[in-house]
C-alpha positions in Angstrom: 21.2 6.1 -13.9 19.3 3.5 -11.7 15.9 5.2 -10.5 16.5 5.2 -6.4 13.3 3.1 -4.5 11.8 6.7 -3.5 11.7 7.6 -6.8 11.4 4.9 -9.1 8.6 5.7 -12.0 5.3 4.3 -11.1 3.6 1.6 -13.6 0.1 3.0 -12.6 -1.4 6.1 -10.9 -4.9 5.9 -9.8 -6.7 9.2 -9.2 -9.4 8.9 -6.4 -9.2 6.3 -3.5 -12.9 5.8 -3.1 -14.3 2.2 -3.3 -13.3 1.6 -7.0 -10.3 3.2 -6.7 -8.8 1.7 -3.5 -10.1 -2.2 -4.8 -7.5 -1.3 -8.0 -4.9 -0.4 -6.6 -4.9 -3.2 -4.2 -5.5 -5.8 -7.3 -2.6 -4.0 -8.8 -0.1 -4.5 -6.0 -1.0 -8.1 -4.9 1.6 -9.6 -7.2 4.4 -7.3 -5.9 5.2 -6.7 -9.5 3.7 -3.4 -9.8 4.3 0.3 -7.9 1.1 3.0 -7.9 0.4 5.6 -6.8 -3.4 6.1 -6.0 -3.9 10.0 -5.2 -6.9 11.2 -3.3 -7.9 14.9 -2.9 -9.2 14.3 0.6 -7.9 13.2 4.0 -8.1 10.5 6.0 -11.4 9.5 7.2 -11.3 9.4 10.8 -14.0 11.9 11.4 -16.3 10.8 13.9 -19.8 11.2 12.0 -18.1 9.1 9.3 -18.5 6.0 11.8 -21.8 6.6 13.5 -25.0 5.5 10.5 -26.8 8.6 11.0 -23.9 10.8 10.9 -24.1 11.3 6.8 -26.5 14.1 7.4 -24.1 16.3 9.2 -21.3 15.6 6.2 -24.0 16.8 3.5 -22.1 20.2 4.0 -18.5 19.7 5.0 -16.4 20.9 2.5 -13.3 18.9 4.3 -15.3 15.4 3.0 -17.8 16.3 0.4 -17.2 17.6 -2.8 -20.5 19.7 -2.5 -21.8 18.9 -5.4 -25.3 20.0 -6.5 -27.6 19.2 -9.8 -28.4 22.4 -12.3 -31.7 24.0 -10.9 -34.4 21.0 -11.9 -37.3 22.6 -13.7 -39.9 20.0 -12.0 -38.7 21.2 -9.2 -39.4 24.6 -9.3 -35.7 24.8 -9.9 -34.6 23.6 -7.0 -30.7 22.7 -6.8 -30.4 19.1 -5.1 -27.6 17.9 -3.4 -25.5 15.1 -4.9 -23.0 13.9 -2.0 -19.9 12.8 -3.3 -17.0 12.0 -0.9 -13.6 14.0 -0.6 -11.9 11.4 1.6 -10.0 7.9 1.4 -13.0 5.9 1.0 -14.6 7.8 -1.3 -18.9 8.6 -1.3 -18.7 5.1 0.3 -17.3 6.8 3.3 -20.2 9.2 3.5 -22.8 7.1 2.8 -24.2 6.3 6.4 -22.4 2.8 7.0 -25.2 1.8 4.0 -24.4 -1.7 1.4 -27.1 -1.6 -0.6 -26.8 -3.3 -4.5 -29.6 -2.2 -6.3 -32.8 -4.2 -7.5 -32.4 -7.7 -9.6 -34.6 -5.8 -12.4 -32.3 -3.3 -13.3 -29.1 -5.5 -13.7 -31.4 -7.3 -16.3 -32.6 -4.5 -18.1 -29.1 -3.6 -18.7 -28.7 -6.8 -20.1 -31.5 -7.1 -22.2 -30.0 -3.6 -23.5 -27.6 -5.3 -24.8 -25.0 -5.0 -22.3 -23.5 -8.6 -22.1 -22.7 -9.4 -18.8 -24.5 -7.2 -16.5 -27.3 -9.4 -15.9 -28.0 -10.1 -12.2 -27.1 -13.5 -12.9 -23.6 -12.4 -14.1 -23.0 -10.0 -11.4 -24.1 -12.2 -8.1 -20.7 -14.6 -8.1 -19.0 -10.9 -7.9 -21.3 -9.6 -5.2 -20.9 -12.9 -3.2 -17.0 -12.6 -2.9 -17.1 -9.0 -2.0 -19.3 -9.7 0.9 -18.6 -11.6 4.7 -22.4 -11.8 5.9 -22.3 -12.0 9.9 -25.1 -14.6 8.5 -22.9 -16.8 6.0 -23.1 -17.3 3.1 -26.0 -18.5 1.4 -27.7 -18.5 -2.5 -27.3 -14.4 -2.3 -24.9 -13.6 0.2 -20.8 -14.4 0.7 -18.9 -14.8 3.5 -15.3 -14.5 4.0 -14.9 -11.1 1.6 -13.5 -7.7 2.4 -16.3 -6.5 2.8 -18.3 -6.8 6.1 -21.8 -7.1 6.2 -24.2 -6.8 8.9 -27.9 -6.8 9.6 -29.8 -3.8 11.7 -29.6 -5.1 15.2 -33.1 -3.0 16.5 -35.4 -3.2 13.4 -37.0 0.2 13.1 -40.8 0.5 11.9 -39.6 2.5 8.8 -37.2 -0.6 8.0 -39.5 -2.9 8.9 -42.1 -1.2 6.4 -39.7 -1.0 3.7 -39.0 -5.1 4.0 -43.2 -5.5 4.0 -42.8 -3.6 0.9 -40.4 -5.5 -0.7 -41.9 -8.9 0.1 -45.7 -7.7 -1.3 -43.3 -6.6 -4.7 -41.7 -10.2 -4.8 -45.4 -11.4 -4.3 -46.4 -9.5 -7.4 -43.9 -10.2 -8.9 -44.1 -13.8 -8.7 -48.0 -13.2 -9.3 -46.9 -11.7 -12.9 -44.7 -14.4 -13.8 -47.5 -16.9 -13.5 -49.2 -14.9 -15.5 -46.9 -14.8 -18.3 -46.0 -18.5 -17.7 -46.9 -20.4 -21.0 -47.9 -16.6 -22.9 -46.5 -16.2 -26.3 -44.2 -12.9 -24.3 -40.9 -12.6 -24.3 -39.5 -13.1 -21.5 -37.0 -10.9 -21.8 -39.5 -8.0 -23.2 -40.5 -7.5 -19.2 -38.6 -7.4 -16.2 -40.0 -10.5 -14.5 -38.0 -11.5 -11.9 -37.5 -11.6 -8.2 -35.8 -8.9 -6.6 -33.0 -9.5 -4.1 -34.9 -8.8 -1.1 -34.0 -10.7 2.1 -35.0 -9.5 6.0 
């Protein structure tokens, strides 16, 4: 008996429609070729403190979004339980995360490489970063435009962003300090993370 459209078997089923989960589905159903169903414990995410940056801190504790999640009691911390946001809502923790993109520093991506982790170098992973992005700048050696993803800078800087940039910039400084260092040493290269963070005002 011919399945009927409404319930014709699904090829895929996705369980959780945050960031990952969402970009999957959609790559699995751009050739038409494919049904899934992508299932997500939450609802939609209209609520209001989802779109304003600051409202993450009244979602730590909504049950209707957040999972609630919290560590086991962390010894160092005289056993302190901390809270691990993670988001119960289309969108996923990316929903809850106060409209923040932030990719993580160059270093890491490295290390994860020198690990032994073939393709995770920062190197590898900037073409990937670039197409995901659409910098109200354009796109430049670091940044993509055109991308699902939109990507804006702060319009007011704030002294504690401001601070954190001056920070980042006197770490690229000794960082690039280091390197010159190391420049024409019998170390390997690879032994020390060495290179400049992706840092940009």
């Amino acid at each position: 008996m011919a399945a009927t459209p409404d319930k014709a078997p699904f090829d895929y089923i996705v369980v959780g429609a945050g960031s990952a989960g969402c970009v999957l589905a959609n790559r699995l159903t751009e050739s038409g070729r494919h049904r899934v169903l992508l299932l997500e414990a939450g609802g939609h995410d209209r609520h209001i403190w989802i779109h304003i940056p600051l409202g993450y801190g009244k979602l730590f504790d909504n049950a209707k979004v957040n999972w609630l999640y919290k560590t086991e009691p962390e010894p160092e911390l005289n056993n302190r339980q901390i809270i691990q946001p993670r988001g119960r809502v289309l969108g996923g923790s990316s929903s809850i995360n106060g409209l923040l993109y932030v990719r993580g520093q160059h270093e890491d991506y490295d290390h994860w490489r020198q690990l032994g982790n073939t393709g995770w170098g920062f190197a590898d992973v900037l073409p990937y970063f670039r197409r995901a992005e659409d910098q109200e700048r354009g796109a430049d050696d670091f940044h993509g435009a055109g991308g699902p993803l939109a990507v804006s800078d702060v319009c007011e800087p704030h002294p504690l962003c401001e601070a954190f940039i001056e920070a980042a910039h006197r770490s690229n400084r000794r960082h690039a300090r280091r390197r010159r260092r190391f420049a024409g040493s019998s170390a390997d290269p690879h032994a020390v993370s060495l290179h400049r963070a992706d840092h940009h005002e």
